[in-house]
Every structure is written in structure tokens, then in C-alpha cells.
N, C-alpha and C positions, 0 to 999 in steps of 0.2 A: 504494500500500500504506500504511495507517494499524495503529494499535496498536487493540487492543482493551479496552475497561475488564472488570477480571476483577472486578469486585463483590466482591473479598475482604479490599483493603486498610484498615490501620488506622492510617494516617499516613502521613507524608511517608519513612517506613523502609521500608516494605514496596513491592511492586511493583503501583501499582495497574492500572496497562497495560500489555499486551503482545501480542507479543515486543517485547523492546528493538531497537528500527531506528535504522540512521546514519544523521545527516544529515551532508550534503555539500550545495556550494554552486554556484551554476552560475549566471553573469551572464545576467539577463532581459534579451531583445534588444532588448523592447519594454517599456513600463510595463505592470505587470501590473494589470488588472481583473477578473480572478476569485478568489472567496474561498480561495485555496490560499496555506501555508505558508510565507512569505520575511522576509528582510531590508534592509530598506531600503526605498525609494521613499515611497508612500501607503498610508495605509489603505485597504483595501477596506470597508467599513465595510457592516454588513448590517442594524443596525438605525437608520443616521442617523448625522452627525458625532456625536462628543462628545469632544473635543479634552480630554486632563487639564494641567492647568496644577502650577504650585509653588504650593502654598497660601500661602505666606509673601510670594511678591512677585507673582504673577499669571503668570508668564513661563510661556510653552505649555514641555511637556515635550518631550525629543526621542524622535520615534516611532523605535523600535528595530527590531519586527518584528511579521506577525504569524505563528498556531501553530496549525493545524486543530485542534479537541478531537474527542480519539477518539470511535466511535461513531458510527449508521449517519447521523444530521442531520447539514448540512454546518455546523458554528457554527466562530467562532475568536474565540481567545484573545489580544488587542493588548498590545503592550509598549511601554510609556514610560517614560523613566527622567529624571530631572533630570542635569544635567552641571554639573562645578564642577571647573578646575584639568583638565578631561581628564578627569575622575576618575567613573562612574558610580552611578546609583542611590544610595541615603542610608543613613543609618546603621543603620535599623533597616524593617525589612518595612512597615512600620505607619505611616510619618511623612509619607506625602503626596510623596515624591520619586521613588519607585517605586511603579507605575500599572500592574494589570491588569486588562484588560474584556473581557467574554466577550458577543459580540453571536451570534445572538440571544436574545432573551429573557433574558442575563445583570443582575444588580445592578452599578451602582458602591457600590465600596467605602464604605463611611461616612466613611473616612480620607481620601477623595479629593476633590477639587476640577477640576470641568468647566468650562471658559471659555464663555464665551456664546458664540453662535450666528458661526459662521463662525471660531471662532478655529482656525489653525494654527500648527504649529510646524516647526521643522527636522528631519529625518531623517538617519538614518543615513549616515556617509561614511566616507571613505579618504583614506589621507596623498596628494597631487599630487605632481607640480614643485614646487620650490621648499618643500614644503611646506604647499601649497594644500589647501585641503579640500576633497576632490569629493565631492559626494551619489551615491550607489550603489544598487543594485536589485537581489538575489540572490536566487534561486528557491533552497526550500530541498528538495532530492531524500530523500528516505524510506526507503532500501534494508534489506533484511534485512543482521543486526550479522555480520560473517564469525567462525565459532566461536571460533576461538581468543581472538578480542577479545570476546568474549561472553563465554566462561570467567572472562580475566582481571578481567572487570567484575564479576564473580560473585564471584570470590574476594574481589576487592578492598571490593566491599559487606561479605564474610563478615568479613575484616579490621577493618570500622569499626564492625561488630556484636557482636563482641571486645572490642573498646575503647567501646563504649558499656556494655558489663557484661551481653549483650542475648546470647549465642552462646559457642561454644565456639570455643579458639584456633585459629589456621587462622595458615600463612606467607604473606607478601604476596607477590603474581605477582611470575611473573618477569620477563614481558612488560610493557610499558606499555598501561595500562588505556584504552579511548578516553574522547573527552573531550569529544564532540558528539552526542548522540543521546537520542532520546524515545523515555519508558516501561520498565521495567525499574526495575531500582532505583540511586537517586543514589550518585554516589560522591563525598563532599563533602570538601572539604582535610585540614578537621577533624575529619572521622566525625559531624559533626554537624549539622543542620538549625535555626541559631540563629534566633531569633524565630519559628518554624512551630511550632505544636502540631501535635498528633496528629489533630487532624482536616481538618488538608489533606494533599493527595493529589499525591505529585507528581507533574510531565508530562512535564517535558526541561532539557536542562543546553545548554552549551554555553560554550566557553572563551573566554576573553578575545584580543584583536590586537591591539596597537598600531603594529608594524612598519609599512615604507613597502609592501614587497611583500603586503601581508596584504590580505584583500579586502574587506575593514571594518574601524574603527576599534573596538573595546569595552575598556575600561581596568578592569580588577578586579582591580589591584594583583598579575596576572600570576595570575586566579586564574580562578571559574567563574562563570557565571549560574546559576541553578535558577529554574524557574516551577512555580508551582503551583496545585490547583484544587480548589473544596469540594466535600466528598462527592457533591453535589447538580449537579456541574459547570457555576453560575450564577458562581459569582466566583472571581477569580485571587489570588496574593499571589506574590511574586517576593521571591531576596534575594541576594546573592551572597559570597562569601569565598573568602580565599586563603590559603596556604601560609604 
């Protein structure tokens, strides 16, 4: 089950895909080779490598995941982000540290920097023994959102559209809002989508882990990812914030 693009969205506020569906994570037995939705391992890559580096030192990026884009072509959306201190992805959408590419037929970013031919990088892990970093591979599962957690996503959007000056006042759920899932509309720490103009689209969120139990490592200062994608679903932009 995928989301579908409603052709109606005008930014990263509005719901450009749906229904809103959870994801949930489920350890690959095997390395995965089919273009479908995960975390960790490799790129499936459908148009060729093209590995994004840190533009400032050359160093490959670390491949995070990647993210079917809705619609009936199977294409996907890859995520790299630079690491520094633990700490993910750069300071601003735009600065070459945060990397998305949409194969096939997708643009790289103007902002980005691709390492020549063969270049790799490290992937996604999880805290070990001792504090070992072990590289991880997690299919990511798609399920319809169960209503109630739907609702409160709903409010909780209505909420930050309030405090954008964009809606009329509405009480925040009572429930906790989920905090993993593609299409529907963001629920961002801030109520806001910093560094995203109005004409990207968003795709899917999902929260940060650093504990040892946790099934991957993503550091956002205890907050969310956001990925996003152009009208035209050829290029991504990513950015994240927290509380």
C-alpha cells in the first residue's frame, strides 16, 4: 500500500499525498535488492550510483534510507545526510549536508555535490556492545494510520495552522500525535517548515533514536526528519527540527 498524490497541494502545509500511512520497521533478513522503502543497508539505486559527498571536505555522506515516491512508477526518493558530533543533517535545507535524489529520471540538487564514480559511504547503524556501531537494514512496512492516531495528526496539523495565523483555533489532542508516517500533512515541532517554500511538497516524517534499544541511530536533537519533493516529483529537499 502506497499514498497517492492528490494534485491539490500548495506547499509543504497542505496534504499533498494520501491517506496518511504508518510506517513501522521490520529487520531485512537479507540485504535488500528491490526498489522498496527502508533504512539502512544500500542503495538500491535505479538510475546508477551517484554517491553525494560534503561539499566542503569530499567525505561521502551517510546513506540514511530510501522512500518509494507515491504514484503508479516505481521511483525512490534516497537520503543522505552528513554526521558531525552524532548530530544529523546541516543547518539549513540548502547547504550541501542534507542530500535528496529521486532516481529515476530525478535532478540532483544544484546544492549538491556527487563523488566520482565508485564513491561510497557508510550507512545507517545502531548503538552494539560496548557501544559498537553496527550497520542495520530495516524494511520500512506502509500500513493504513489507525483513526484515532489519524484524528490526532489532524488536529495537531489544525493546531500549527492556528499558530501559523493560516486557521481557526482548535485544542491540541489529547492523544499523542504519531510521529512516523508518509503523506498527510507534517506535524512539525514548530508549526513550521523552516527553509521549505511553498512549492515543495511534503512526503514523510519520521523521529529521531539514539537509545541503545532503538533500531537505528538518527540524532535530531530529540526531534523529526521531514523529506520533501517538487511539484514535479524530480527533486527532494529534507530538513529537520526539534522541540
Amino acid at each position: 500500500m502506497i499514498s497517492e498524490p492528490t494534485g491539490q497541494a500548495a506547499g509543504p502545509y497542505d496534504a499533498a499525498f494520501l491517506p496518511r500511512l504508518r510506517m513501522s520497521f521490520r529487520a531485512a533478513p537479507e540485504p535488500v535488492t528491490e526498489p522498496v522503502s527502508k533504512f539502512g543497508g544500500q542503495p538500491v539505486w535505479l538510475d546508477g550510483p551517484a554517491w553525494p559527498v560534503d561539499p566542503r571536505t569530499g567525505a561521502p555522506l551517510v546513506f540514511i534510507g530510501q522512500f518509494r515516491v507515491p504514484g503508479a512508477e516505481v521511483r525512490l526518493a534516497y537520503l543522505f545526510l552528513h554526521e558531525v558530533g552524532m548530530v544529523m543533517g546541516g543547518d539549513t535545507p540548502e547547504d550541501g549536508e542534507a542530500v535528496v535524489l529521486v532516481q529515476p529520471g530525478g535532478r540532483i540538487p544544484s546544492f549538491a555535490s556527487v563523488g566520482p564514480p565508485g564513491t561510497r559511504g557508510r550507512t545507517l547503524w545502531r548503538w552494539g556492545p560496548d557501544y559498537t556501531e553496527v550497520p542495520v537494514e530495516w524494511l520500512t512496512d506502509l500500513t493504513p494510520m489507525p483513526p484515532e492516531l489519524d484524528e490526532a495528526a489532524n488536529q495537531a496539523a489544525a493546531c500549527s495552522r492556528y499558530s501559523r495565523g493560516e486557521g481557526p483555533d482548535v485544542g491540541f489532542p489529547e492523544g499523542e500525535p504519531p510521529k512516523d508516517f508518509l503523506g498527510g500533512e507534517a506535524l512539525y515541532p514548530n508549526d513550521e517548515a523552516f527553509g521549505i517554500d511553498s512549492s515543495w511538497l511534503f512526503l514523510c516524517q519520521f523521529d529521531d533514536r539514539v537509545g541503545r534499544g532503538d533500531p537505528f541511530f538518527l540524532n535530531f536533537g530529540c526531534g523529526s526528519g521531514f523529506l520533501f519533493l517538487s511539484s514535479d516529483h524530480l527533486e527532494g529537499r529534507f530538513m529537520w527540527d526539534c522541540s
